[in-house]
Backbone as a ProteinNet text record, in pm:
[ID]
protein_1_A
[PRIMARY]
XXXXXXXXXXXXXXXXXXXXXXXXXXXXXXXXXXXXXXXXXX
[TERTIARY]
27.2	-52.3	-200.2	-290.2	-427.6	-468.6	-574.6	-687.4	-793.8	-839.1	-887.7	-1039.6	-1114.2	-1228	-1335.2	-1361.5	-1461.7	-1498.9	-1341	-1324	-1363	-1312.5	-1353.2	-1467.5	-1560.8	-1719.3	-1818.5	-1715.1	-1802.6	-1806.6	-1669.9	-1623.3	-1761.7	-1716	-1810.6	-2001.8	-2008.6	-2119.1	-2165.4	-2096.3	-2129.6	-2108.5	-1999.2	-1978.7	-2097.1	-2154.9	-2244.8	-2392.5	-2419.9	-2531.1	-2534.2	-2418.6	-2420.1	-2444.3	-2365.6	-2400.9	-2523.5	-2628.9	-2742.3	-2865.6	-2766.4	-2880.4	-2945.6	-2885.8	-2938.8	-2927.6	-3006.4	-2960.3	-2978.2	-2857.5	-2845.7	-2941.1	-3034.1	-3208.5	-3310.4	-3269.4	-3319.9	-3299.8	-3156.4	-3032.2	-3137.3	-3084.6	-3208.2	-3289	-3392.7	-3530	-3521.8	-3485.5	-3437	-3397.9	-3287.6	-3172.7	-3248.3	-3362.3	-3406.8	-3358.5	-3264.4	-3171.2	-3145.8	-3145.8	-3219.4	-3082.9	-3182.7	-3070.1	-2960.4	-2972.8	-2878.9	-2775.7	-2835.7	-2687.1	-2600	-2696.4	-2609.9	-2493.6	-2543.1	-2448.7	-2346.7	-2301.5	-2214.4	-2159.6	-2189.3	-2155.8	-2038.2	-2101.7	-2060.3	-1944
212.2	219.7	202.3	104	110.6	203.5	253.1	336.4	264	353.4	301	247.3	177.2	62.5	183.7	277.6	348.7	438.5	479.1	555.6	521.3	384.4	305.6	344.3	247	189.7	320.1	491.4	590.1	617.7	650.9	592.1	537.2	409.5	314.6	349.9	375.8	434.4	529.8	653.1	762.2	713.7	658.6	639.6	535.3	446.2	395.7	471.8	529.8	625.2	707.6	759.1	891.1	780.1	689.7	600.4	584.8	498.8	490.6	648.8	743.5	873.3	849.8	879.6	864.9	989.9	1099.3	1162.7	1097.4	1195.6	1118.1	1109.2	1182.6	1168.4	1027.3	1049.8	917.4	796	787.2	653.9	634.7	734.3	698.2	633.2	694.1	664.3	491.6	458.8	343.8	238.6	269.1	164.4	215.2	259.6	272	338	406.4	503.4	644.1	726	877.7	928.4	1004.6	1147.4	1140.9	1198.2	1273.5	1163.5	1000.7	918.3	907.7	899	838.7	969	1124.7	1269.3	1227.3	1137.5	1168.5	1061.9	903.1	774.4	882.2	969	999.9	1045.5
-265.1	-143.9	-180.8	-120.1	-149	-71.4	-165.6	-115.8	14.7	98.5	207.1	101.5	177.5	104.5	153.3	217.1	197.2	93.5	71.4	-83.8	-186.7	-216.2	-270.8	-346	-201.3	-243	-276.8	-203.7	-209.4	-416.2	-472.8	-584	-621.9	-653.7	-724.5	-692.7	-614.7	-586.8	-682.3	-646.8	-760.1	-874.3	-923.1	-1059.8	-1098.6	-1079.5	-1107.7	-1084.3	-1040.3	-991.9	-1138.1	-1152.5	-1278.6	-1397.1	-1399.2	-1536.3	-1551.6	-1445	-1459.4	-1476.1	-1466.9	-1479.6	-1340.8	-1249.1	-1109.3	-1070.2	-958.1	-919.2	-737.7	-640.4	-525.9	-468.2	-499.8	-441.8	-461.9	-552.9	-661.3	-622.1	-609.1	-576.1	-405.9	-345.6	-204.1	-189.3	-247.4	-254.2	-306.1	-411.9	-421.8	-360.2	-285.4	-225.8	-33.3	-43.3	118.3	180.4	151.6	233.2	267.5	377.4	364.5	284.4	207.8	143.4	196	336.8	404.4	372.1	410.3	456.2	318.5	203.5	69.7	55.2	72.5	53.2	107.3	258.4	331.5	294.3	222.9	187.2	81.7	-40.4	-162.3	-142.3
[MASK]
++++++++++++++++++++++++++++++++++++++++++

């Protein structure tokens, strides 16, 4: 059974975030996006 594609991309998200030494604050500020939305993306 595949995993739904939000899981996914939330997945790959974090896991790339932690590789780069990101914290989700960080990743934000970055990618333009408020805090709040990337917590609830994760």
């Amino acid at each position: 059974m595949a995993m739904p594609i939000l899981t996914t991309a939330a997945a790959r998200i974090a896991r790339e975030r932690k590789i780069r030494g990101l914290t989700q604050r960080a990743l934000a500020d970055l990618s333009a996006v408020s805090y709040s939305t990337l917590t609830k993306v994760e």
